[in-house]
C-alpha positions in Angstrom: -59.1 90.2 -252.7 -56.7 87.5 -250.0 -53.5 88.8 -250.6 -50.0 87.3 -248.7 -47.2 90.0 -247.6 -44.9 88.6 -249.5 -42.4 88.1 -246.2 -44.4 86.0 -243.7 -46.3 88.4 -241.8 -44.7 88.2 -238.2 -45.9 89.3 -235.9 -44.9 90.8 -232.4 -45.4 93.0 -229.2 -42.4 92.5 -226.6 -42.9 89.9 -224.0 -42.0 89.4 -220.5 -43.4 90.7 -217.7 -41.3 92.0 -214.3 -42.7 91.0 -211.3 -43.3 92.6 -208.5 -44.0 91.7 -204.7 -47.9 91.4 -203.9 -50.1 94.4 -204.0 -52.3 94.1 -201.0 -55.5 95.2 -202.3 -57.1 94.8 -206.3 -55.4 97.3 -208.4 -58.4 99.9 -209.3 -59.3 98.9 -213.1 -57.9 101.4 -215.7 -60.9 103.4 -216.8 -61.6 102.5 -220.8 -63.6 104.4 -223.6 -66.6 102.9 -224.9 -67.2 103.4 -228.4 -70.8 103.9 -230.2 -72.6 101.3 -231.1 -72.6 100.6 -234.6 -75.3 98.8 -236.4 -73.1 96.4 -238.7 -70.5 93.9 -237.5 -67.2 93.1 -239.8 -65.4 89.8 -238.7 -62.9 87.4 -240.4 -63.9 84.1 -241.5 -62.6 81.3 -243.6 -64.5 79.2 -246.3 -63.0 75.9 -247.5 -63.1 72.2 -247.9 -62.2 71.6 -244.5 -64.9 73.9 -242.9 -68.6 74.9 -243.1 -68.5 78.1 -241.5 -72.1 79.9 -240.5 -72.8 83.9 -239.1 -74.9 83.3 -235.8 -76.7 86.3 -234.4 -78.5 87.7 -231.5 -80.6 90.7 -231.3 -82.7 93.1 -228.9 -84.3 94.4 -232.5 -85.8 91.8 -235.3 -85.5 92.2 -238.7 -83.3 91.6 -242.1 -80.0 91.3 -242.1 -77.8 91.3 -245.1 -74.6 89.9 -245.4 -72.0 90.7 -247.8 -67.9 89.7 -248.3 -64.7 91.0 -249.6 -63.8 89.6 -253.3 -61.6 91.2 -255.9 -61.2 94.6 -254.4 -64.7 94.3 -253.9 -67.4 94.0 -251.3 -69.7 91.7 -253.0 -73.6 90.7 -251.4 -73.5 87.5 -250.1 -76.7 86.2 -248.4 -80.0 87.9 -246.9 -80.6 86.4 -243.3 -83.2 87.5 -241.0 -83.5 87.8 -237.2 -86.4 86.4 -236.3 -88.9 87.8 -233.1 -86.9 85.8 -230.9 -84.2 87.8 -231.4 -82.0 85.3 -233.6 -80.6 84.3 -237.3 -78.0 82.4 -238.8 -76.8 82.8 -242.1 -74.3 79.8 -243.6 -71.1 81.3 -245.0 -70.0 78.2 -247.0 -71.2 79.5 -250.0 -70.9 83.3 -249.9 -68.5 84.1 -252.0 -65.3 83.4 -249.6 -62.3 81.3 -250.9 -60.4 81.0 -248.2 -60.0 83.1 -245.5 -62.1 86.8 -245.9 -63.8 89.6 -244.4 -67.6 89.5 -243.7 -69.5 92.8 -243.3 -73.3 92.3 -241.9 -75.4 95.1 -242.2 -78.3 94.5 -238.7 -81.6 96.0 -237.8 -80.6 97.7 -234.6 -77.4 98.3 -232.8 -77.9 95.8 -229.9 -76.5 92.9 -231.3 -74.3 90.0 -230.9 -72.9 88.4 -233.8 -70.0 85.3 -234.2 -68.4 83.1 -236.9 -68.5 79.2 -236.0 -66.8 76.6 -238.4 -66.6 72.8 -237.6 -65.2 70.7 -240.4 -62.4 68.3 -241.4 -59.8 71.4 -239.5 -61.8 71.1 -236.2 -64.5 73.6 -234.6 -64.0 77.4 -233.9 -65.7 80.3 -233.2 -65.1 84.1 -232.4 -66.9 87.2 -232.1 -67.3 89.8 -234.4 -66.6 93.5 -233.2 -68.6 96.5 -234.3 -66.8 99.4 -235.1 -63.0 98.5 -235.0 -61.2 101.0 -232.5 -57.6 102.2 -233.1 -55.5 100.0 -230.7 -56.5 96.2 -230.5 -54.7 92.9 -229.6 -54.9 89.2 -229.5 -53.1 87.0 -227.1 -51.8 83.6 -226.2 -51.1 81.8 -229.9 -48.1 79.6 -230.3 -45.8 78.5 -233.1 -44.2 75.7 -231.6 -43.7 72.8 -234.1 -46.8 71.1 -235.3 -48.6 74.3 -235.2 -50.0 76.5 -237.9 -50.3 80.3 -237.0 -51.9 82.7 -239.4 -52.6 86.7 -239.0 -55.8 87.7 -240.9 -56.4 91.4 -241.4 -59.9 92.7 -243.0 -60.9 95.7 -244.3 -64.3 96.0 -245.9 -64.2 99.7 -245.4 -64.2 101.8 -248.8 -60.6 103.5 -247.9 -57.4 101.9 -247.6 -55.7 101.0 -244.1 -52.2 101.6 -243.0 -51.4 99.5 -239.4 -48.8 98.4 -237.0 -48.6 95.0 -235.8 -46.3 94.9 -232.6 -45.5 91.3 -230.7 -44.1 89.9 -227.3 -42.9 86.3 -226.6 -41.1 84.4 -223.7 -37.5 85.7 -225.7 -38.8 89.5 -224.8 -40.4 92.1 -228.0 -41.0 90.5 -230.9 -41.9 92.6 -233.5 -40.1 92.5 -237.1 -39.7 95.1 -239.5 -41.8 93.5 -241.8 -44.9 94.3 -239.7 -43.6 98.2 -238.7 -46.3 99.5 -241.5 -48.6 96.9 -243.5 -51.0 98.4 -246.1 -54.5 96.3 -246.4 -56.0 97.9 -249.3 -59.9 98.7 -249.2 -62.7 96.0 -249.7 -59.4 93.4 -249.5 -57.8 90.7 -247.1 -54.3 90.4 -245.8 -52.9 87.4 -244.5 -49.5 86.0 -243.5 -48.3 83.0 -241.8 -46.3 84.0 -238.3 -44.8 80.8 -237.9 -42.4 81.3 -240.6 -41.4 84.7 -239.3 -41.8 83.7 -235.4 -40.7 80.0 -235.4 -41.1 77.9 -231.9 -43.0 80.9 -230.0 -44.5 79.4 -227.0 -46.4 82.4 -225.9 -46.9 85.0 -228.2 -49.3 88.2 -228.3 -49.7 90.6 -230.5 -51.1 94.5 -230.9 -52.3 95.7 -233.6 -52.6 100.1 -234.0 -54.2 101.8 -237.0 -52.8 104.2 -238.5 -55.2 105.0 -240.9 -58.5 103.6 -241.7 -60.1 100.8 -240.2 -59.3 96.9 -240.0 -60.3 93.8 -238.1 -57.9 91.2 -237.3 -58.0 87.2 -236.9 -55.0 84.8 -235.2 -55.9 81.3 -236.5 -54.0 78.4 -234.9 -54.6 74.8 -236.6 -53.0 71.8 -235.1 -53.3 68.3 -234.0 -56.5 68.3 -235.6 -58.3 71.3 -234.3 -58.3 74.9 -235.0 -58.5 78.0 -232.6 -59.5 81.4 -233.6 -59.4 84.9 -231.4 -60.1 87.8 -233.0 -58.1 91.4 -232.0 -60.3 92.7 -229.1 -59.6 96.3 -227.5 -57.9 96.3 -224.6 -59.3 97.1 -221.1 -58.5 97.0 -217.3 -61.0 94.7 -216.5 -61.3 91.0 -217.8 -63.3 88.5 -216.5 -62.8 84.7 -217.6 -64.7 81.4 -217.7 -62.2 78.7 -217.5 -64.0 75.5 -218.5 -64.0 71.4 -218.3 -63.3 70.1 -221.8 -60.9 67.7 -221.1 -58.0 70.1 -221.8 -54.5 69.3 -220.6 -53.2 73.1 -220.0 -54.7 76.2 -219.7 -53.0 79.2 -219.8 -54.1 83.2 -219.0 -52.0 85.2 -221.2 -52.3 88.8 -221.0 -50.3 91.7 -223.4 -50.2 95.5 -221.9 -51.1 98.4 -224.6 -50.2 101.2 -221.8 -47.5 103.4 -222.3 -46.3 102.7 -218.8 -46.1 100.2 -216.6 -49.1 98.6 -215.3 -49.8 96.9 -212.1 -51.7 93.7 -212.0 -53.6 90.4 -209.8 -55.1 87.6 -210.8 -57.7 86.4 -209.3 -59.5 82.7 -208.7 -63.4 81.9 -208.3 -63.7 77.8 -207.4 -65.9 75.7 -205.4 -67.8 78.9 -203.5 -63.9 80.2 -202.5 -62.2 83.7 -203.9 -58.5 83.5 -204.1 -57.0 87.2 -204.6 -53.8 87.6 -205.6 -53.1 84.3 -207.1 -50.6 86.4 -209.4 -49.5 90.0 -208.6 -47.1 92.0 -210.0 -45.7 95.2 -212.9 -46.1 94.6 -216.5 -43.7 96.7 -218.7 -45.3 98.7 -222.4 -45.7 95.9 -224.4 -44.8 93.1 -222.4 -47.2 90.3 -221.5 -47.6 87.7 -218.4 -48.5 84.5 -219.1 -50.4 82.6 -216.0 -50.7 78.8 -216.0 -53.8 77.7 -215.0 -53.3 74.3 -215.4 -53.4 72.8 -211.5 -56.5 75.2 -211.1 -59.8 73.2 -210.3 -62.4 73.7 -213.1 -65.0 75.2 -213.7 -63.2 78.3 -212.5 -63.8 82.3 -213.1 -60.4 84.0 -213.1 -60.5 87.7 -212.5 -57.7 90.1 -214.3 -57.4 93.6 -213.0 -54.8 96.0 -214.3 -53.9 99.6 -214.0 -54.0 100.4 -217.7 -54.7 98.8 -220.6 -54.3 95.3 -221.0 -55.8 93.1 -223.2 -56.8 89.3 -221.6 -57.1 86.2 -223.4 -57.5 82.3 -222.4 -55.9 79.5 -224.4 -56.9 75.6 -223.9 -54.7 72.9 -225.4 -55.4 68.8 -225.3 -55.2 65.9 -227.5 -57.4 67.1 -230.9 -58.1 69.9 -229.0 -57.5 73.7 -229.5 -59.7 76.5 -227.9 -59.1 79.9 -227.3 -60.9 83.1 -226.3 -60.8 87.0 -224.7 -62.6 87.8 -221.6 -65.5 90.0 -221.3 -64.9 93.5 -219.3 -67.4 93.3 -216.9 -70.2 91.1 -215.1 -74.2 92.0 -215.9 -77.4 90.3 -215.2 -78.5 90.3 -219.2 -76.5 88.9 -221.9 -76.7 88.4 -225.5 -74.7 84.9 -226.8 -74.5 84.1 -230.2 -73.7 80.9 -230.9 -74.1 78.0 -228.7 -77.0 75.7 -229.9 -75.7 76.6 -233.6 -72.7 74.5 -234.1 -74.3 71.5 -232.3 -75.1 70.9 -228.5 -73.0 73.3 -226.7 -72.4 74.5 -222.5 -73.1 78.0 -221.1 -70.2 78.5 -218.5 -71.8 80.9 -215.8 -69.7 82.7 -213.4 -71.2 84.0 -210.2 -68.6 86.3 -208.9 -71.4 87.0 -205.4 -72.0 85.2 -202.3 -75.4 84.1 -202.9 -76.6 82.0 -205.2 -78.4 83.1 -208.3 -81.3 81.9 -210.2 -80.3 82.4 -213.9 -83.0 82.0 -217.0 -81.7 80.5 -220.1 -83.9 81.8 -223.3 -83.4 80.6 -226.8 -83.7 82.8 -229.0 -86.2 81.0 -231.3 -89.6 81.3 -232.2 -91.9 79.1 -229.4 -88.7 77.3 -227.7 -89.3 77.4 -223.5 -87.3 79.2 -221.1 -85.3 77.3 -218.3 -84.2 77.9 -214.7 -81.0 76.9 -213.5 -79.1 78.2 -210.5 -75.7 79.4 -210.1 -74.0 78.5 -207.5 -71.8 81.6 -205.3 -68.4 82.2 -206.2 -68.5 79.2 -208.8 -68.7 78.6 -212.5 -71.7 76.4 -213.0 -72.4 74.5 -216.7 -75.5 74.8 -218.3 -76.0 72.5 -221.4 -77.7 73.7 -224.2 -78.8 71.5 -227.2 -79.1 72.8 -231.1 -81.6 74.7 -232.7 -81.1 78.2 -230.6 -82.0 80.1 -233.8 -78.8 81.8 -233.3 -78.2 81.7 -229.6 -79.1 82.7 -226.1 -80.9 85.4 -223.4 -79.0 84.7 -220.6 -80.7 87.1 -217.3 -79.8 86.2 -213.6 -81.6 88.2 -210.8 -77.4 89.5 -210.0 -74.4 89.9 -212.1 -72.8 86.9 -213.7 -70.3 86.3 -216.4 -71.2 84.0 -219.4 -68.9 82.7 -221.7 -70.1 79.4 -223.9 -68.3 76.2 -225.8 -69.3 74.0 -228.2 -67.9 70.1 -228.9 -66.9 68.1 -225.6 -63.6 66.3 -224.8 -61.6 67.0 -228.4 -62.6 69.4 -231.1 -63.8 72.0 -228.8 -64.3 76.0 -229.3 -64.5 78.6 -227.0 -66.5 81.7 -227.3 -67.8 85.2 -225.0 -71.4 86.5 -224.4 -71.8 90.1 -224.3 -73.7 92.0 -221.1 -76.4 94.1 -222.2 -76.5 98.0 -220.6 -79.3 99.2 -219.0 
């Protein structure tokens, strides 16, 4: 069942970072847990007039995949989908059972998976991934609630126990985190939803945290304005974040960043352009819930952008333009095989490619669909190249380069434009 806290959800971590003067050298990347894979992915998604939202998937492993969504305390089947032997499926959401926003449970044949929601519709396009199994401490960053925009917090649990969780904020005015949020109950099999505007009016720059308690939630920060929609989901944090900062006609782009350490962190920011590394762009200490928020605006794109912190941080990227609203986490680390789900699905899309290396690469772009043709495009060193991609994926892309790159993906050119994250794939 959607329910509404009753007071405007708000939401809040502390804000402000201190700077400090340049580190010399990359701070080394705070080690991070990995968590088991899990062979079902839960995500938020939203079903209404103004969108026609779809589950996109890529997979090592073919076979069914059943989909099913929370509905009057309920977790109610949805749809049966199947990966094909390509490795890809998509299953339309529109008519699943959702009324408004909801939580989407899929149930996959193997654990090596991809999985994201995309929506295009009268409110824009969007798209986010869908985690596996959520971990304790997550967070979402660079949302605003500056007039004209609409900001609303979306937490899921499809789980059959109740959850109990903190939602902590930061802004430009320092922490940000109202009472209201100190302890939020989202009952099993149910969706929670609150609009952060009205308790966290005319944020510029706001992140959030979000720690469990008890149970187990996902989390969604929605954005709708000037006739698109963004959508991030809460991602753990890391101490590694790499970024594909794209061409889509945006007029700002800003790297926002949130710390989940219980001290302070150091940081640098790093820039990949035209075959040239810039270290240290930005250096400096971030306090315990406190973000830094990096405009990237005057950077020439396609760009990587590199974050490297001493603890936890968690690493986001936020495009604004005229109809235009876009925004997405990193990925943790570079690999030369990665799962995308998504572009090809919504309508042509671009594969941004970072190669972080010297050299250039040779990168192989598979759809993952039954008979469709491999292609070879190459990478250029120390540069984010674009690859276009047109529809009919089956669900997405095999992305392999014969050295490490970084692929993140959009869909939509200059105006309604989303933003989305590959995933590498171990050894």
């Amino acid at each position: 069942m959607r329910r509404s806290l009753a007071f405007l959800v708000g939401v809040a971590l502390a804000v402000a970072a201190v700077s400090s003067a340049p580190t010399a050298s990359v701070p080394e990347p705070a080690s991070t847990q990995s968590v088991a894979p899990a062979r079902f992915r839960a995500c938020v998604a939203r079903a209404d007039r103004g969108s026609t939202p779809v589950l996109a998937a890529a997979s090592a492993v073919p076979g069914p995949m059943a989909v099913s969504v929370t509905g009057a305390d309920e977790l109610v089947p949805a749809a049966d989908g199947v990966i094909g032997s390509a490795g890809g499926g998509v299953v339309p959401l529109a008519d699943s059972g959702l009324v408004g926003f909801g939580t989407v449970l899929a149930e996959l044949p193997g654990d090596v998976v991809e999985t994201s929601v995309l929506s295009r519709g009268d409110r824009g396009k969007a798209t986010h991934r869908c985690p596996g199994r959520p971990e304790p401490v997550m967070a979402v960053s660079g949302v605003s609630t500056l007039d004209g925009e609409r900001v609303t917090l979306v937490l899921g649990n499809p789980f059959a126990a109740d959850a109990v969780v903190a939602v902590t904020g930061a802004s430009e005015v320092g922490e940000d985190s109202p009472s209201e949020l100190a302890s939020v109950l989202v009952p099993a099999r149910s969706t929670v939803t609150a609009e952060l505007g009205r308790l966290l009016p005319l944020r510029e720059h706001l992140s959030l945290v979000l720690t469990t308690e008890r149970g187990a939630v996902v989390g969604l920060v929605a954005q709708a304005g000037d006739g698109d929609v963004a959508t991030a989901a809460f991602t753990p944090p890391a101490g590694d974040w790499w970024i594909t900062l794209p061409d889509v006609g945006q007029s700002s782009a800003t790297l926002t960043f949130v710390s989940a350490a219980p001290t302070e962190v150091e940081y640098q920011v790093d820039v990949y352009a035209g075959g040239v590394v810039e270290t240290s762009v930005e250096t400096g200490r971030v306090a315990p819930g406190r973000q830094v928020v990096v405009d990237l605006s005057e950077v020439a794109v396609p760009a990587g952008i590199r974050v490297t912190a001493t603890g936890p941080i968690l690493a986001g990227l936020s495009l604004t333009g005229e109809h235009l609203r876009a925004s997405s986490p990193g990925v943790n680390a570079p690999g030369d095989r990665w799962l995308v789900a998504g572009p090809g699905v919504g309508g042509p899309s671009i594969l941004w490619v970072l190669n972080p290396g010297p050299d250039p690469l040779d990168v192989v772009v598979q759809p993952l669909t039954s008979g469709a043709q491999a292609r070879v495009e190459e990478a250029a060193p120390s540069s984010v190249t674009p690859i276009p991609v047109g529809s009919g994926s089956g669900g997405g892309y095999l992305v392999e380069a014969v050295g490490d790159v970084v692929v993140m993906w959009t869909f939509g050119g200059e105006g309604p434009t989303a933003l989305g994250a590959g995933v590498p794939l171990d050894e």
